[in-house]
C-alpha positions as CSV (number, residue, x, y, z in Angstrom):
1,X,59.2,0.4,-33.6
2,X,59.0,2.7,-31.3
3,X,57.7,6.2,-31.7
4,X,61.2,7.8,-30.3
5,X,62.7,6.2,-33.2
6,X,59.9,6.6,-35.4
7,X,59.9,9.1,-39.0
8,X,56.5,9.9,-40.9
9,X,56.4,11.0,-43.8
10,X,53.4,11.8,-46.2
11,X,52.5,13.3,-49.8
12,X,49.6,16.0,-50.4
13,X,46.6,14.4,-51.0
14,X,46.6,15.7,-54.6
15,X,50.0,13.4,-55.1
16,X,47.9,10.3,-53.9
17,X,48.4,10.7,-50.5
18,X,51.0,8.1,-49.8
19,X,52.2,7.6,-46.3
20,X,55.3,6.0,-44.8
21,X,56.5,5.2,-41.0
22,X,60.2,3.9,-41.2
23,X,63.0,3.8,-38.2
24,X,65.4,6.5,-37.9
25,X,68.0,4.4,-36.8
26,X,67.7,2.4,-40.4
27,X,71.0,2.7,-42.4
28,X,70.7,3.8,-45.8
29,X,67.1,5.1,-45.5
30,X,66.2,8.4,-47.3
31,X,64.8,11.0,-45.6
32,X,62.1,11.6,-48.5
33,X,60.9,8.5,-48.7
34,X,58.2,9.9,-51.1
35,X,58.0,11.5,-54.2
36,X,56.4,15.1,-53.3
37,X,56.6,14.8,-49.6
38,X,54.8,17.2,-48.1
39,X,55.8,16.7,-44.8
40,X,57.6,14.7,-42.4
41,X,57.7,14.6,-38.5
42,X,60.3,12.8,-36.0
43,X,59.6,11.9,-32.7
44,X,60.9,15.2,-31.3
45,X,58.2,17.0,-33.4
46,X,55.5,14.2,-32.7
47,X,56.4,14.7,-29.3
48,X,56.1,18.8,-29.4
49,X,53.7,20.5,-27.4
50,X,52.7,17.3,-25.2
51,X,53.5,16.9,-21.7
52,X,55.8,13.6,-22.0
53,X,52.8,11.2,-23.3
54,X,54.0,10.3,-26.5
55,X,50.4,7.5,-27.2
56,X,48.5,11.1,-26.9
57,X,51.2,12.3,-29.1
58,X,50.7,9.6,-31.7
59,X,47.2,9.9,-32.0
60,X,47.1,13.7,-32.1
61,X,49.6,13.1,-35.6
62,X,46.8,10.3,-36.5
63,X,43.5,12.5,-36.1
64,X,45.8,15.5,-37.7
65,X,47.1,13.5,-40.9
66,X,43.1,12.1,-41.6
67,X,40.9,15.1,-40.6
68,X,43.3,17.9,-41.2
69,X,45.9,16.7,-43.9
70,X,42.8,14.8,-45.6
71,X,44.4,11.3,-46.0
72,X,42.7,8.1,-46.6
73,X,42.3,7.0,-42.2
74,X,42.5,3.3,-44.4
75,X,46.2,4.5,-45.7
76,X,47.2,6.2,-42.1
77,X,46.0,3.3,-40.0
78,X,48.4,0.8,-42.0
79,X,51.4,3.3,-41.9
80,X,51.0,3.5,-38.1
81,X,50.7,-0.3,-37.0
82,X,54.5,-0.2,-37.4
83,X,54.6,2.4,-34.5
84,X,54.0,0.4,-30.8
85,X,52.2,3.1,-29.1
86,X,49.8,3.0,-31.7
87,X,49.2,-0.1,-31.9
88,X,49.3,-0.7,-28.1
89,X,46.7,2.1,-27.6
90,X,44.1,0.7,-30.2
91,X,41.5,-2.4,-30.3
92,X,43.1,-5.3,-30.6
93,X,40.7,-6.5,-33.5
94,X,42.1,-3.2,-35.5
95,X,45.6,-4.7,-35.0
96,X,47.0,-6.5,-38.1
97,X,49.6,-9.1,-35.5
């Protein structure tokens, strides 16, 4: 999916640290997708602060969710190969298509 369409949500580390990417546009989809979420961002808050280059945008969650959220980069990775700029912007031998 795109990352304009794109939700993710995550639980605090001490809850497991569970992470989810779903479509917005998906019918019937709860917005806590988690037990515990700790926090969710949509594309307009992924986007925040960036200077229209949503890849940089993507990333920036990415480093922020592993280094400063402290979740397992194995857990985050997975969760973001169903967002296309993240994919698109990584190695292809990272890529799970």
């Amino acid at each position: 999916m795109e990352a304009e369409h794109a939700v993710v949500a995550w639980s605090d580390v001490e809850d497991g640290g569970q992470i989810v990417t779903y479509d917005i546009r998906d019918e019937g989809r709860e917005y806590a997708a988690l037990d515990n979420t700790r926090g969710a961002v949509d594309q307009w808050q992924i986007s925040a602060g960036t200077t229209g280059n949503l890849t940089a945008a993507v990333l920036a969650l990415f480093h922020w969710l592993v280094v400063g959220g402290g979740l397992d980069p194995d857990k985050v990775h997975i969760a973001f190969l169903a967002i296309d700029e993240y994919r698109d912007a990584i190695s292809p031998d990272l890529r799970a298509d």
